[in-house]
Structures are given as C-alpha cells and as structure tokens.
LUMVODO-136562 format. One record per residue: x, y, z of N, C-alpha, C in turn; residue number from 1. Coordinates in steps of 0.05 Angstrom, whole numbers, plus 5000, padded with zeros to 4 digits. Atoms other than C-alpha are relative to their C-alpha. Layout:
<recs>
n_xx:X&n_yy:Y&n_zz:Z&ca_xx:X&ca_yy:Y&ca_zz:Z&c_xx:X&c_yy:Y&c_zz:Z&vexti:NUM $
...
</recs>
This chain:
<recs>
n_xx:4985&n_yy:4995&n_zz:4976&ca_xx:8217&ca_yy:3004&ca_zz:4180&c_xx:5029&c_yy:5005&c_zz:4993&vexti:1 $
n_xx:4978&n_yy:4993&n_zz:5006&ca_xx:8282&ca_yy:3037&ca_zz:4173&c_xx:5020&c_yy:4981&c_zz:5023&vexti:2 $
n_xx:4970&n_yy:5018&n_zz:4985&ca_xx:8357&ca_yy:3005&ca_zz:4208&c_xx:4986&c_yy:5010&c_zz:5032&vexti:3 $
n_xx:5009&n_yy:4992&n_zz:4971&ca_xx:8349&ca_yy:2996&ca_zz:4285&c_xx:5025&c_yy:5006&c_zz:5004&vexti:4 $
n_xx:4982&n_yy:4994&n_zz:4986&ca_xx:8409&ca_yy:3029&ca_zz:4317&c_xx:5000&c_yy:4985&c_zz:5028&vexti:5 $
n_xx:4984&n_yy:5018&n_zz:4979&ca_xx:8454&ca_yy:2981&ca_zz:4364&c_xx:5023&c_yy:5005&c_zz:5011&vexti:6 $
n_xx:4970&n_yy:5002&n_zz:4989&ca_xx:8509&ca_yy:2989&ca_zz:4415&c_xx:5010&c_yy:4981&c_zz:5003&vexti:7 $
n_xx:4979&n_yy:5020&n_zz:4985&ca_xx:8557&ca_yy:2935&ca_zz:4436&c_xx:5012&c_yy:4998&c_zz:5009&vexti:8 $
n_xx:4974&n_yy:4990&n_zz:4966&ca_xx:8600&ca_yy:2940&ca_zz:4504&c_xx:5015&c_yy:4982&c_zz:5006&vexti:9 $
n_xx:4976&n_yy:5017&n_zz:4988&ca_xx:8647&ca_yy:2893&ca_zz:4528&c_xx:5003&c_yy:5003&c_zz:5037&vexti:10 $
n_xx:4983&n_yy:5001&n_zz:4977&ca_xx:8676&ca_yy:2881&ca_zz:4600&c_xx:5012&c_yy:4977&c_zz:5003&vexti:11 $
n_xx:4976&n_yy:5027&n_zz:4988&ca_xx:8727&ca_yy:2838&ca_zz:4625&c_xx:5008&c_yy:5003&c_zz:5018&vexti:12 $
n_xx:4992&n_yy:4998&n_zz:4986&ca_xx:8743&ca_yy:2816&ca_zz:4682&c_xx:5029&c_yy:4969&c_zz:5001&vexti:13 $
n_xx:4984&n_yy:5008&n_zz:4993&ca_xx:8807&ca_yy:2782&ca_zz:4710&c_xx:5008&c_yy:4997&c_zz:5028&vexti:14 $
n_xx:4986&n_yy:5015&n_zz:4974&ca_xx:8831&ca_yy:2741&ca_zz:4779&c_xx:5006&c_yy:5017&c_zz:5014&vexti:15 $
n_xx:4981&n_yy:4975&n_zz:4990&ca_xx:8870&ca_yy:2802&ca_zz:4799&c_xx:4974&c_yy:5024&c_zz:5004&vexti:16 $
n_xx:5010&n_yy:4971&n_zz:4991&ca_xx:8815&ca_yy:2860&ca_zz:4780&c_xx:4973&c_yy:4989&c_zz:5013&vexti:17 $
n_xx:5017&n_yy:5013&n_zz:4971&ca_xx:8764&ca_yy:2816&ca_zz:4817&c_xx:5003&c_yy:5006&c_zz:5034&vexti:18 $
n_xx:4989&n_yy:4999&n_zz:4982&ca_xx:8801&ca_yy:2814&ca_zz:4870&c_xx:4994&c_yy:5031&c_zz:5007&vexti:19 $
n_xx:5004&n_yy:4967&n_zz:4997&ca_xx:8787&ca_yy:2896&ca_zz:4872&c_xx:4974&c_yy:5005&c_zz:4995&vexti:20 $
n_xx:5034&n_yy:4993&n_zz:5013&ca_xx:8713&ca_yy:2891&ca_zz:4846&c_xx:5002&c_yy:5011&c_zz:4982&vexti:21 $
n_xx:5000&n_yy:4987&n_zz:5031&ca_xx:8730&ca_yy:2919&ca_zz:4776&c_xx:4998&c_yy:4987&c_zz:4976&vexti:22 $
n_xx:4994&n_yy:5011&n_zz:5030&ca_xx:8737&ca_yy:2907&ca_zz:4703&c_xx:5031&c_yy:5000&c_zz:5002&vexti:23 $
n_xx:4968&n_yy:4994&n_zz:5012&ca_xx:8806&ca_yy:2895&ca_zz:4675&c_xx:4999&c_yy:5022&c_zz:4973&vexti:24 $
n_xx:4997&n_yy:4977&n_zz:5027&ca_xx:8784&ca_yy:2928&ca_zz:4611&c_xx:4963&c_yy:5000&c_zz:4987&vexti:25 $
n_xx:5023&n_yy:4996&n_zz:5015&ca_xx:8717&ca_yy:2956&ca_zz:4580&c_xx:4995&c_yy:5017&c_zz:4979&vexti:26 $
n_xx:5001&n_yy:4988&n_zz:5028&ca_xx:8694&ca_yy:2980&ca_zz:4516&c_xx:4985&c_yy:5001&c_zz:4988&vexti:27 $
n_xx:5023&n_yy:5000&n_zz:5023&ca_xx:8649&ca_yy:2989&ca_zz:4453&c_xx:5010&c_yy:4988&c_zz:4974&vexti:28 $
n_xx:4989&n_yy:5015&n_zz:5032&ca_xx:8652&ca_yy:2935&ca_zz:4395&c_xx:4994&c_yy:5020&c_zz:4980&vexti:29 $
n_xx:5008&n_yy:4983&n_zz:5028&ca_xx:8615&ca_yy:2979&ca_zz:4359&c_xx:4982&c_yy:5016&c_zz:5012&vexti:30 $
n_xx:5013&n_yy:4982&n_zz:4995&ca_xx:8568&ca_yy:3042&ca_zz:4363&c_xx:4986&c_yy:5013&c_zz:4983&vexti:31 $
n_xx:5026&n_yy:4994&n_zz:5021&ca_xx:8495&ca_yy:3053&ca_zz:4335&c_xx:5006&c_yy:4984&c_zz:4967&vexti:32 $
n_xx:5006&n_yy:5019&n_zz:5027&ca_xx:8508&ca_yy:3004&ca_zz:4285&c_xx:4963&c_yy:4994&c_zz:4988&vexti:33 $
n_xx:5033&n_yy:4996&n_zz:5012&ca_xx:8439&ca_yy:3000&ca_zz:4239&c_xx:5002&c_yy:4971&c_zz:4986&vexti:34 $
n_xx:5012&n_yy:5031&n_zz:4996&ca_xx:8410&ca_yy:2928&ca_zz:4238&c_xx:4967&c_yy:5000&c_zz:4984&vexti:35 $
n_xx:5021&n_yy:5003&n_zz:5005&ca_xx:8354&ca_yy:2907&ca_zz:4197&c_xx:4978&c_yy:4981&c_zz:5025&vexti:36 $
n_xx:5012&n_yy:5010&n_zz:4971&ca_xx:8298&ca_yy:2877&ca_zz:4246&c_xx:5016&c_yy:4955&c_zz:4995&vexti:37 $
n_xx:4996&n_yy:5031&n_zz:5002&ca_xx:8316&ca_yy:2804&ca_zz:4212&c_xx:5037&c_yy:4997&c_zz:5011&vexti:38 $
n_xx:4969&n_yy:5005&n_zz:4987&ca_xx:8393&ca_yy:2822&ca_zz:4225&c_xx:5005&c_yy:4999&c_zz:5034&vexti:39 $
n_xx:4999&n_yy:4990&n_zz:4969&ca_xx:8372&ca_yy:2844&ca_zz:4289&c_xx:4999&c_yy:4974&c_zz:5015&vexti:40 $
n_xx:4998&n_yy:5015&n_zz:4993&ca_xx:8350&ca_yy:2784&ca_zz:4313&c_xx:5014&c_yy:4967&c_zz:4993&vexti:41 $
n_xx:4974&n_yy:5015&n_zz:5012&ca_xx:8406&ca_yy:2737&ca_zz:4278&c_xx:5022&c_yy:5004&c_zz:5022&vexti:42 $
n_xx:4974&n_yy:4989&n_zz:4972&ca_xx:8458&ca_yy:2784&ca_zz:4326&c_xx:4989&c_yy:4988&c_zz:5029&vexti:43 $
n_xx:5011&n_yy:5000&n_zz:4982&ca_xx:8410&ca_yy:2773&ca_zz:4383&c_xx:5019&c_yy:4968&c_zz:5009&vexti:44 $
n_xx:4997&n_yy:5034&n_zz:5004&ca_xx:8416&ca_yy:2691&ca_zz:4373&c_xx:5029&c_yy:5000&c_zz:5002&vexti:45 $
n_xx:4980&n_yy:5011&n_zz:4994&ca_xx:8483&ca_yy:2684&ca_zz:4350&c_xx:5027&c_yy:5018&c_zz:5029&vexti:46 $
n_xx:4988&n_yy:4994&n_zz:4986&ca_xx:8516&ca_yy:2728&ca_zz:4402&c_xx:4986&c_yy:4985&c_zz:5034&vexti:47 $
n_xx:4999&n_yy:5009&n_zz:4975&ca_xx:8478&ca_yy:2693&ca_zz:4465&c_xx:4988&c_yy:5022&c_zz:5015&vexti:48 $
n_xx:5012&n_yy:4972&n_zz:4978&ca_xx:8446&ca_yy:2756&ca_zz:4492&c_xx:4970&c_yy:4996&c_zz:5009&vexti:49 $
n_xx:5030&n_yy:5005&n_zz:4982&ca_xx:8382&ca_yy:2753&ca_zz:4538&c_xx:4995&c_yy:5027&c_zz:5019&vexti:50 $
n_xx:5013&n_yy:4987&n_zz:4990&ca_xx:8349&ca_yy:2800&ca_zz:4574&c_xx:5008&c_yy:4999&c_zz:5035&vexti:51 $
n_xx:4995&n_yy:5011&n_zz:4972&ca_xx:8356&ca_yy:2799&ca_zz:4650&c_xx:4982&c_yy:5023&c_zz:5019&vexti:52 $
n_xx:5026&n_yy:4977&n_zz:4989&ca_xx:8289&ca_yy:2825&ca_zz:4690&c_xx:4993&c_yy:5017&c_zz:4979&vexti:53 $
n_xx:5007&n_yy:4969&n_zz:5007&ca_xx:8272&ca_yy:2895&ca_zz:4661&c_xx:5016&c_yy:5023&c_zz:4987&vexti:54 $
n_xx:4979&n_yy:4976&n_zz:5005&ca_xx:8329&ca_yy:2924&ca_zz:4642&c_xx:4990&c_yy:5011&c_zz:4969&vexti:55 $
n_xx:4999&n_yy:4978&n_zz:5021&ca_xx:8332&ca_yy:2968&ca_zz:4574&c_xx:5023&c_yy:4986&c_zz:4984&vexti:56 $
n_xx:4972&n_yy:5010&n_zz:5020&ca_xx:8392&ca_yy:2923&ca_zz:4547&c_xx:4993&c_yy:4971&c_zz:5005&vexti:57 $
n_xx:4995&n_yy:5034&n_zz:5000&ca_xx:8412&ca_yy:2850&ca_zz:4537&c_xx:5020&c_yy:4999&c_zz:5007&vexti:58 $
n_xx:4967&n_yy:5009&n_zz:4984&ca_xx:8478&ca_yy:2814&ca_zz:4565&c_xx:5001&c_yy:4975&c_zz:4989&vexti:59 $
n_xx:4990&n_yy:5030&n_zz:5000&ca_xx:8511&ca_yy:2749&ca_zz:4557&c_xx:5009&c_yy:4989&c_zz:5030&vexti:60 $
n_xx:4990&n_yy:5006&n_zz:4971&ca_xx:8536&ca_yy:2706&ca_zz:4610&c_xx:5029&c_yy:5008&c_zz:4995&vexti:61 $
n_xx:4967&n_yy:5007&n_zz:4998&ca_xx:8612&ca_yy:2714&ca_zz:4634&c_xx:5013&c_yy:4972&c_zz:4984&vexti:62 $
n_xx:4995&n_yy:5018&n_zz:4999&ca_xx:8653&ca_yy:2669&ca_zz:4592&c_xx:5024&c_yy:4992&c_zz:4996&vexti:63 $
n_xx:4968&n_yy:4996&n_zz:5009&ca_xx:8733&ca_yy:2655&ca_zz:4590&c_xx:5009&c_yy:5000&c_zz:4985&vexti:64 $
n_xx:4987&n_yy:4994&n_zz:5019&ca_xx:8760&ca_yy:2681&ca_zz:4538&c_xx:5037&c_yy:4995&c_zz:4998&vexti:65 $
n_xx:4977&n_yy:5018&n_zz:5003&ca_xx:8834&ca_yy:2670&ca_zz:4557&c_xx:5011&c_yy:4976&c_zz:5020&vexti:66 $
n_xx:4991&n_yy:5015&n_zz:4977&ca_xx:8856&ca_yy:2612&ca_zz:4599&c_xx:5028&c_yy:4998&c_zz:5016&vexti:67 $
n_xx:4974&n_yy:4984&n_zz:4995&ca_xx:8927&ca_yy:2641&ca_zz:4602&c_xx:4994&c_yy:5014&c_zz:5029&vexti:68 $
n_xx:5001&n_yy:4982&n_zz:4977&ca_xx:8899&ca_yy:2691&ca_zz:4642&c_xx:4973&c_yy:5004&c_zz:5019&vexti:69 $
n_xx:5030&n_yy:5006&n_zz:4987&ca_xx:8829&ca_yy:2670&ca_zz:4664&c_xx:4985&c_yy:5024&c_zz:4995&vexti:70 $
n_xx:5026&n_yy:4977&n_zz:4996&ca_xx:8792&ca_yy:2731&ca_zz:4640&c_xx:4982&c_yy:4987&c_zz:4984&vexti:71 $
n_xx:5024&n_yy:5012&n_zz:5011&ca_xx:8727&ca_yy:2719&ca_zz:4628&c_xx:4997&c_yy:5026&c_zz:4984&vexti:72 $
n_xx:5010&n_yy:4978&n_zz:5011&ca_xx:8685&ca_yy:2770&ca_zz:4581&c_xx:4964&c_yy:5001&c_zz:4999&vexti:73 $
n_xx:5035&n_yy:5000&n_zz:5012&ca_xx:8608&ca_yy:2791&ca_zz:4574&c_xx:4996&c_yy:5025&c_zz:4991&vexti:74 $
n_xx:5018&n_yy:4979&n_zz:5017&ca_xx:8571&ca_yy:2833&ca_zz:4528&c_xx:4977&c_yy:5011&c_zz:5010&vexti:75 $
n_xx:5027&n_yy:4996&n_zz:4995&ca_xx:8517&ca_yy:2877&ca_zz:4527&c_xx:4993&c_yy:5014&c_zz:4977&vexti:76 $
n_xx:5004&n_yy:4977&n_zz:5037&ca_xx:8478&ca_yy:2906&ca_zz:4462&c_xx:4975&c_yy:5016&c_zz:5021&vexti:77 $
n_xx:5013&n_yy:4969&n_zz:4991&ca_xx:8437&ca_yy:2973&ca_zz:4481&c_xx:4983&c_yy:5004&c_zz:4967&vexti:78 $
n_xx:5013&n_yy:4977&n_zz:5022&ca_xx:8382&ca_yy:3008&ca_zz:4438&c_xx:5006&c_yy:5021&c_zz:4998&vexti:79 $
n_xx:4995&n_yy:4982&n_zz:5004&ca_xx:8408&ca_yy:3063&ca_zz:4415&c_xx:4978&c_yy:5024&c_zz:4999&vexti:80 $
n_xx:5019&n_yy:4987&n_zz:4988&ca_xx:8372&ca_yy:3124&ca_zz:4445&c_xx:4999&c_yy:5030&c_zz:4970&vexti:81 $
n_xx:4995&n_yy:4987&n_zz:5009&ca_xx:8390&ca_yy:3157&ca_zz:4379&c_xx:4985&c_yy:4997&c_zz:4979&vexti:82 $
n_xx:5028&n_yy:5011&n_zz:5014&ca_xx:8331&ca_yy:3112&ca_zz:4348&c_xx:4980&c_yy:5014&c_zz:5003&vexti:83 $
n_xx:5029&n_yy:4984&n_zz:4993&ca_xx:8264&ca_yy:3146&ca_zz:4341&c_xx:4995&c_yy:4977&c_zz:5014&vexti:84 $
n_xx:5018&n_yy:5022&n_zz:4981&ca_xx:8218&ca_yy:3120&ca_zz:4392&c_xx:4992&c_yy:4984&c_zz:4996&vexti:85 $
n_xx:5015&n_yy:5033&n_zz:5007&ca_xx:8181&ca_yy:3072&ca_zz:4353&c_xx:5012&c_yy:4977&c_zz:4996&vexti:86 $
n_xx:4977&n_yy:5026&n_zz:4996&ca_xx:8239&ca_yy:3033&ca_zz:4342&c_xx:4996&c_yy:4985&c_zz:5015&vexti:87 $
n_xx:4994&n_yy:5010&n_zz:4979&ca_xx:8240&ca_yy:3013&ca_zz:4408&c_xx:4983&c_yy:4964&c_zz:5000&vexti:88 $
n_xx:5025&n_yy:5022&n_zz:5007&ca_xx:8176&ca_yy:2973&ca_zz:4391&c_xx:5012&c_yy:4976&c_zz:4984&vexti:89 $
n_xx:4988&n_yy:5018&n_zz:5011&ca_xx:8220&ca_yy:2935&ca_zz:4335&c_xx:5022&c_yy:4990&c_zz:5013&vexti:90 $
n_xx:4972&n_yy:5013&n_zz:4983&ca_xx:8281&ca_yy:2922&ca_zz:4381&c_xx:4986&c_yy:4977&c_zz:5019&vexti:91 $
n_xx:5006&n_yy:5018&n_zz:4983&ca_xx:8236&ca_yy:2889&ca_zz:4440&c_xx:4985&c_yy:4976&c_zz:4983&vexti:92 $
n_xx:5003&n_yy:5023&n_zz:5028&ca_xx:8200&ca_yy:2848&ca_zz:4375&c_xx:5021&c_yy:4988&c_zz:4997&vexti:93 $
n_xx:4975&n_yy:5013&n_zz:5012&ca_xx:8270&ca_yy:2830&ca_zz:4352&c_xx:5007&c_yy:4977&c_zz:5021&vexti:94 $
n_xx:4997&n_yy:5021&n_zz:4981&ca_xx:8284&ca_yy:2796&ca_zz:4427&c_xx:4983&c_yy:4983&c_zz:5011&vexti:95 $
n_xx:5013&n_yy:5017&n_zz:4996&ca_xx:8229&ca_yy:2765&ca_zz:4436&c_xx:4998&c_yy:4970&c_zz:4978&vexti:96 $
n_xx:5006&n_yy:5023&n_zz:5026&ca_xx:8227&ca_yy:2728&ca_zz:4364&c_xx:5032&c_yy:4991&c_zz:5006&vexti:97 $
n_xx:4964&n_yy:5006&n_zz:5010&ca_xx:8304&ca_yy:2713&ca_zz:4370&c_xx:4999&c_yy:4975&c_zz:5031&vexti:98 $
n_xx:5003&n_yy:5016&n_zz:4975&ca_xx:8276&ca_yy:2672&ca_zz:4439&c_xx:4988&c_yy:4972&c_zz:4982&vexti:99 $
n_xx:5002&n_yy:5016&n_zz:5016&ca_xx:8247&ca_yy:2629&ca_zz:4387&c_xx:5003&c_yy:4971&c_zz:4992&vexti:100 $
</recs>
C-alpha cells in the first residue's frame, strides 16, 4: 500500500467572532501530506480526531488554545480526494484501529 494522502484544517473561533457566527481565523496545517497506514493511525490518536455520524472527515472537539483571548481551536483531517480510490479503504481502517 503506497502513502495515504491527508489534509489538516484549522478553525478558530473567538468571543467577538461568535458573537457574529464566524471563525476568527481558518486554515490548512498541512496539505495531502502522505502517511503510512501505521502513521496514519498514530496522527489519528495523538491529535484527538473522531468521526462525527457519516461525514467523510474527522474533527476534534473545540479546545482553548489562548486564555488571553478565549479562542478556542478544532481540527479536521480530510482524505485527500487526490488518493486513488482504494485508499479510502486504508483511511476508514486507519480510524477505526486508532479507536482501539
């Protein structure tokens, strides 16, 4: 099995861009990063990411990152749609074993 291609997103929210229903700031830690299936599920674990229903991605919970300014932050990692198909098969493997 060749590298699984991984995204990694960011949002943050803040007191203020709440207050508006937004992010304060969003982004990509990284993009199509290539993960062996054992790294895969190492990232899974130590970043805290779970599933939520059906979706096609994983997330973390919200958690405050500054207390200065109360923003919280959560992640999300994505399969990269830039994976052959079969991948997909080793990514939903990867989160299931990383439940473990």
């Amino acid at each position: 099995m060749n590298a699984i291609l991984v995204t990694r997103c960011y949002e943050e929210v803040t007191p203020e861009s709440a207050e508006d229903g937004d992010f304060s700031d969003t982004g990509v830690v990284y993009e199509n990063e290539p993960f062996s299936f054992r790294d895969l599920v190492l990232e899974i674990r130590k970043g805290g990411f779970y599933r939520e229903g059906s979706t096609e991605w994983l997330t973390t919970s919200h958690e405050v990152t500054c207390y200065r300014t109360l923003t919280s932050r959560a992640e999300t990692l994505h399969f990269s749609r830039d994976n052959p198909e079969r991948a997909l098969k080793y990514f939903n493997l990867a989160v299931k074993a990383a439940r473990r």
